[in-house]
C-alpha positions as CSV (number, residue, x, y, z in Angstrom):
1,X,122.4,86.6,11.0
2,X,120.1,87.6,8.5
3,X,116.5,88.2,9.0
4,X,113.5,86.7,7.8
5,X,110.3,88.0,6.3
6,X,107.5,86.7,8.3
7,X,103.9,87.6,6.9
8,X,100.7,87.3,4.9
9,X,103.0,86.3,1.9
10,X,105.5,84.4,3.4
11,X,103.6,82.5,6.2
12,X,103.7,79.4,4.1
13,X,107.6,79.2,4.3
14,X,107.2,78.0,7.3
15,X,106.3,74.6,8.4
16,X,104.6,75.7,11.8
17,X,103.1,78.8,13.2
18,X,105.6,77.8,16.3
19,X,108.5,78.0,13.8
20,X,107.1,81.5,12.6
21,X,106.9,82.9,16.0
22,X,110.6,81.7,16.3
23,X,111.7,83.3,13.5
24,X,110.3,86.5,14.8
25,X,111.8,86.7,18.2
26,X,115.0,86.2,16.1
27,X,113.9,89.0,13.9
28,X,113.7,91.0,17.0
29,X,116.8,90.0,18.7
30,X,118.7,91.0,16.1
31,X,117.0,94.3,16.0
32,X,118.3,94.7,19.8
33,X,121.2,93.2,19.4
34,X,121.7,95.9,16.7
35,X,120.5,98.6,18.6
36,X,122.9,97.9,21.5
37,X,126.1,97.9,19.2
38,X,124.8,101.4,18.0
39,X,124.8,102.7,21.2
40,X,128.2,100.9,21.9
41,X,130.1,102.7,18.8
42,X,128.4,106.1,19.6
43,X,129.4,106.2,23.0
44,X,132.7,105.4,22.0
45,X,132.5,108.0,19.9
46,X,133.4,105.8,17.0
47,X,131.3,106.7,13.6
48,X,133.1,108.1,11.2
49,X,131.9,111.8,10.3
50,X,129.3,111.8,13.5
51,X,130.8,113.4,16.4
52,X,128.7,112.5,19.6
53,X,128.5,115.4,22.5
54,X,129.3,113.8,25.8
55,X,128.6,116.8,27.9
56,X,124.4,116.7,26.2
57,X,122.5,116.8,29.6
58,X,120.7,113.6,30.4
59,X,117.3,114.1,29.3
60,X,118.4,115.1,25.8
61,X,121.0,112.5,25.9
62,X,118.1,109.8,26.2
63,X,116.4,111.4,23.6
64,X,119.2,111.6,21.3
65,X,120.4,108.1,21.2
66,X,116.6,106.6,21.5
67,X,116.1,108.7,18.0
68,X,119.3,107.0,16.3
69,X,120.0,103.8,17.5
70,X,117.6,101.4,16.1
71,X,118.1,102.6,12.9
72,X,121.2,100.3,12.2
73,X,119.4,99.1,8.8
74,X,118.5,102.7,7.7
75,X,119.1,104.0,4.3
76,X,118.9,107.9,5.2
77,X,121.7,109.9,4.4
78,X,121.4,111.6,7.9
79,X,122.1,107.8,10.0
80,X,125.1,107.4,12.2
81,X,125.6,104.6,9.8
82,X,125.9,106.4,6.3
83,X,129.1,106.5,6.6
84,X,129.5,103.2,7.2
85,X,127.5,102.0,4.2
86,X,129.7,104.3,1.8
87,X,133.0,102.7,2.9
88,X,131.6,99.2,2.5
89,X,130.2,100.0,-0.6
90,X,134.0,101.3,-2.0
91,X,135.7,98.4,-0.1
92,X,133.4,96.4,-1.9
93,X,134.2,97.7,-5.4
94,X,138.3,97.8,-4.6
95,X,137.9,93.7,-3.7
96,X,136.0,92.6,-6.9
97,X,138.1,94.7,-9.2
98,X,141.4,93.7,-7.0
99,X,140.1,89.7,-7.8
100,X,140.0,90.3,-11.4
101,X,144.3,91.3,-11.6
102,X,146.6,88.6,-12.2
103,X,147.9,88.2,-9.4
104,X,145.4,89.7,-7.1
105,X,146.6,90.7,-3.5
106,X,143.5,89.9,-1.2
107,X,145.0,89.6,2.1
108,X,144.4,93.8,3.1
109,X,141.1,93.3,1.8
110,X,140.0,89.6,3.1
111,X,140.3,87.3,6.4
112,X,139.3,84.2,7.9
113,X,136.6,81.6,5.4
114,X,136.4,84.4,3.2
115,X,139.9,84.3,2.4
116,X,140.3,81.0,1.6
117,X,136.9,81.0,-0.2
118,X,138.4,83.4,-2.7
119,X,142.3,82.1,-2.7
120,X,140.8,78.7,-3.8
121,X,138.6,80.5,-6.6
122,X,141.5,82.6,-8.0
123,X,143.2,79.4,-8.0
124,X,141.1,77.5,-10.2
125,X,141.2,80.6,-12.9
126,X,143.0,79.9,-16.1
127,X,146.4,82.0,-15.5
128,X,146.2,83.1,-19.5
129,X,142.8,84.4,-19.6
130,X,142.2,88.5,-18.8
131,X,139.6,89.3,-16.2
132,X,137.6,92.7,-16.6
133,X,134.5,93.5,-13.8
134,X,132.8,96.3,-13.8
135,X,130.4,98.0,-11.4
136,X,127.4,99.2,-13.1
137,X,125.2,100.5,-10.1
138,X,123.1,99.5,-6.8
139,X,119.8,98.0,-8.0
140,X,119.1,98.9,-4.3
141,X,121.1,100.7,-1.5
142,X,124.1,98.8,0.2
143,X,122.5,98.0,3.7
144,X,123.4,97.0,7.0
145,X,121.7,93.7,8.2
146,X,123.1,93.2,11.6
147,X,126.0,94.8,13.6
148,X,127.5,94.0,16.5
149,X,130.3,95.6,18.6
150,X,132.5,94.7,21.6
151,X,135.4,96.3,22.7
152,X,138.3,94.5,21.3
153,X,141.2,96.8,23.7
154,X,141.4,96.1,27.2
155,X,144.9,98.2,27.7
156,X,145.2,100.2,30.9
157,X,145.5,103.4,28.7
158,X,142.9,104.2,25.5
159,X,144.7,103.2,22.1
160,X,146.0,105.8,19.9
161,X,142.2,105.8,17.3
162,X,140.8,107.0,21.3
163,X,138.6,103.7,20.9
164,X,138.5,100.2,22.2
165,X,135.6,98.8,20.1
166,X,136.1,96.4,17.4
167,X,132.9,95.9,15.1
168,X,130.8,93.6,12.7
169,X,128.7,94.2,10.2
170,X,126.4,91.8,7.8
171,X,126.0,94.2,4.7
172,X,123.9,93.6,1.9
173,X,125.0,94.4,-1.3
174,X,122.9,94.5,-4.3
175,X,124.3,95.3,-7.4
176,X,124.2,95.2,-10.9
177,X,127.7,94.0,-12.7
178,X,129.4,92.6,-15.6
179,X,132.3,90.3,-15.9
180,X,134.5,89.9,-19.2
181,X,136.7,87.0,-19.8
182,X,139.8,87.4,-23.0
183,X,141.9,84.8,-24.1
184,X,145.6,85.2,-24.4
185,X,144.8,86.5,-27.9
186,X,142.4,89.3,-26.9
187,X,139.4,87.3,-28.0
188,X,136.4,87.5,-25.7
189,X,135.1,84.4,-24.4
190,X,131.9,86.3,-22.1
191,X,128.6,86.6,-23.3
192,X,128.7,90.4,-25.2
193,X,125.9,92.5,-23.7
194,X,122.8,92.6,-26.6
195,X,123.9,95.6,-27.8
196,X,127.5,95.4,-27.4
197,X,129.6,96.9,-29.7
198,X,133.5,97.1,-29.6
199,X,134.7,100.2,-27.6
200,X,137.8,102.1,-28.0
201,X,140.7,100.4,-26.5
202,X,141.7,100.6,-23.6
203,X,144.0,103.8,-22.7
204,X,146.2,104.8,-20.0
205,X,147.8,103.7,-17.2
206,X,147.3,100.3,-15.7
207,X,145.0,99.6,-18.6
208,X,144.3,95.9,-19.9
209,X,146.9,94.7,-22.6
210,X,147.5,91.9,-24.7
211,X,150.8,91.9,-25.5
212,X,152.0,94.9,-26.4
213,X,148.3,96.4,-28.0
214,X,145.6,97.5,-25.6
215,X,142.8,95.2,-25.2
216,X,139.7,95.9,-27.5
217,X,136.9,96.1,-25.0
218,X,133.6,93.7,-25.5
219,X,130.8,94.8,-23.1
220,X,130.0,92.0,-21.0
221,X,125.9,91.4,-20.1
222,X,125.1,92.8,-17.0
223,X,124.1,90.9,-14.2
224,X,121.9,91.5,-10.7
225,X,123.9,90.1,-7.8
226,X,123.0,90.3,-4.5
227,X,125.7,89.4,-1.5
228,X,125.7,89.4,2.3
229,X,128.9,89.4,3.4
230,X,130.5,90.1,7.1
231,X,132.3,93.3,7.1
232,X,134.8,93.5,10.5
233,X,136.9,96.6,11.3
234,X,139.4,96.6,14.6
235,X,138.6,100.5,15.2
236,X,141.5,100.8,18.3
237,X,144.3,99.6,15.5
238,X,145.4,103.1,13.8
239,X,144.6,102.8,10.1
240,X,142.7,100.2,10.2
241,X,140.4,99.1,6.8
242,X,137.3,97.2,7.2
243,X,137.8,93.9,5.5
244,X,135.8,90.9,4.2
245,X,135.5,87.6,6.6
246,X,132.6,85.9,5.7
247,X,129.5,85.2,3.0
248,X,126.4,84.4,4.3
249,X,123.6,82.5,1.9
250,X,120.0,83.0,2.7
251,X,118.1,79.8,3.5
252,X,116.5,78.5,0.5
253,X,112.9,78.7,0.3
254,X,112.7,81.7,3.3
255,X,112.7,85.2,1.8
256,X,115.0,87.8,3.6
257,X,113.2,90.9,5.3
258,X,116.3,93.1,4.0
């Protein structure tokens, strides 16, 4: 779910006080919510690059996991769920410059509504026209919204990862990208950024062609987008990738508190 922002500016987006107060206990069961699946994954020993010491005595135990698991939504570099961030971030990237190929392969990247959200927009593409995107930068940090784990692995003996939890996460993405449409002919049909200039072509391998000449790159005009999408990672199937399921739209006329 995504949360709301509930205050002094953003009272009026609601149409009762009884519907604020809602909105706040939802606020906050997310937050537990959260803070249980944090506890979940590191007890399972399950974030990637954290490695959790079982044999801590109890008192610092408490203290160690009361210090680091309600901060699901943190942006530190030091939170169990940095790691986490980065690789949504990259898988991120890989599926919007995957989209742009020909004959883009989503299905290691992509399940479920999301899937077939995607399949249906690749479908509607004109087959003749090139399709360039290009990441730019994070207006603001990639962010976790919500997570929640379970174990997904009920086997008699542990899996080969050494885990039985499956997760979710609801990741906010908020970047700033560009898009370039060519014709069969090399000719773009995008809006060129305002002070686009032609670049060198493009060189090396895998590189945009038209024909047999390499594509003479117009600099498309950057755009803000921000995304929540539902991230979903089996972490008891060996080599797992997190993948793409789902693209949540905030309500209009609320304002998200992340």
């Amino acid at each position: 779910m995504i949360p709301y922002s509930v205050g002094f500016k953003t009272w009026r987006q609601y149409p009762s006080i009884s519907a604020a107060y809602r909105q706040v206990w939802s606020n906050r069961l997310n937050a537990g919510k959260n803070a249980f699946s944090m506890r979940h994954i590191a007890m399972s020993d399950a974030f990637p690059g954290t490695k959790i010491d079982n044999d801590m005595g109890v008192v610092k135990s408490i203290y160690h996991y009361l210090k680091n698991i309600f901060k699901a939504q943190s942006l530190k570099s030091s939170a169990w769920v940095a790691p986490l961030r980065q690789e949504a971030l990259e898988r991120y990237i890989k599926l919007n410059t995957t989209l742009m190929q020909k004959s883009p392969r989503i299905t290691d990247l992509t399940s479920d509504a999301y899937q077939t959200e995607l399949t249906e927009l690749v479908r509607k593409r004109d087959p003749e026209h090139l399709y360039r995107w290009t990441f730019h930068r994070e207006v603001t940090p990639t962010r976790i919204v919500s997570l929640r784990a379970a174990d997904g692995h009920y086997g008699k003996d542990l899996p080969e990862t050494g885990c039985r939890v499956a997760v979710q996460a609801l990741v906010r993405f908020d970047t700033e990208q560009s898009v370039e449409i060519y014709d069969k002919h090399g000719r773009p049909l995008h809006t060129p950024a305002g002070s686009a200039s032609l670049l060198a072509n493009a060189d090396g391998e895998g590189a945009p062609r038209v024909g047999s000449k390499a594509l003479q790159i117009v600099p498309a005009q950057r755009k803000r987008v921000t995304e929540y999408l539902v991230l979903d990672k089996p972490m008891y199937i060996p080599g797992a990738q997190w993948k793409f399921r789902a693209r949540f739209v905030p309500t209009p006329g609320k304002t998200p508190a992340v």
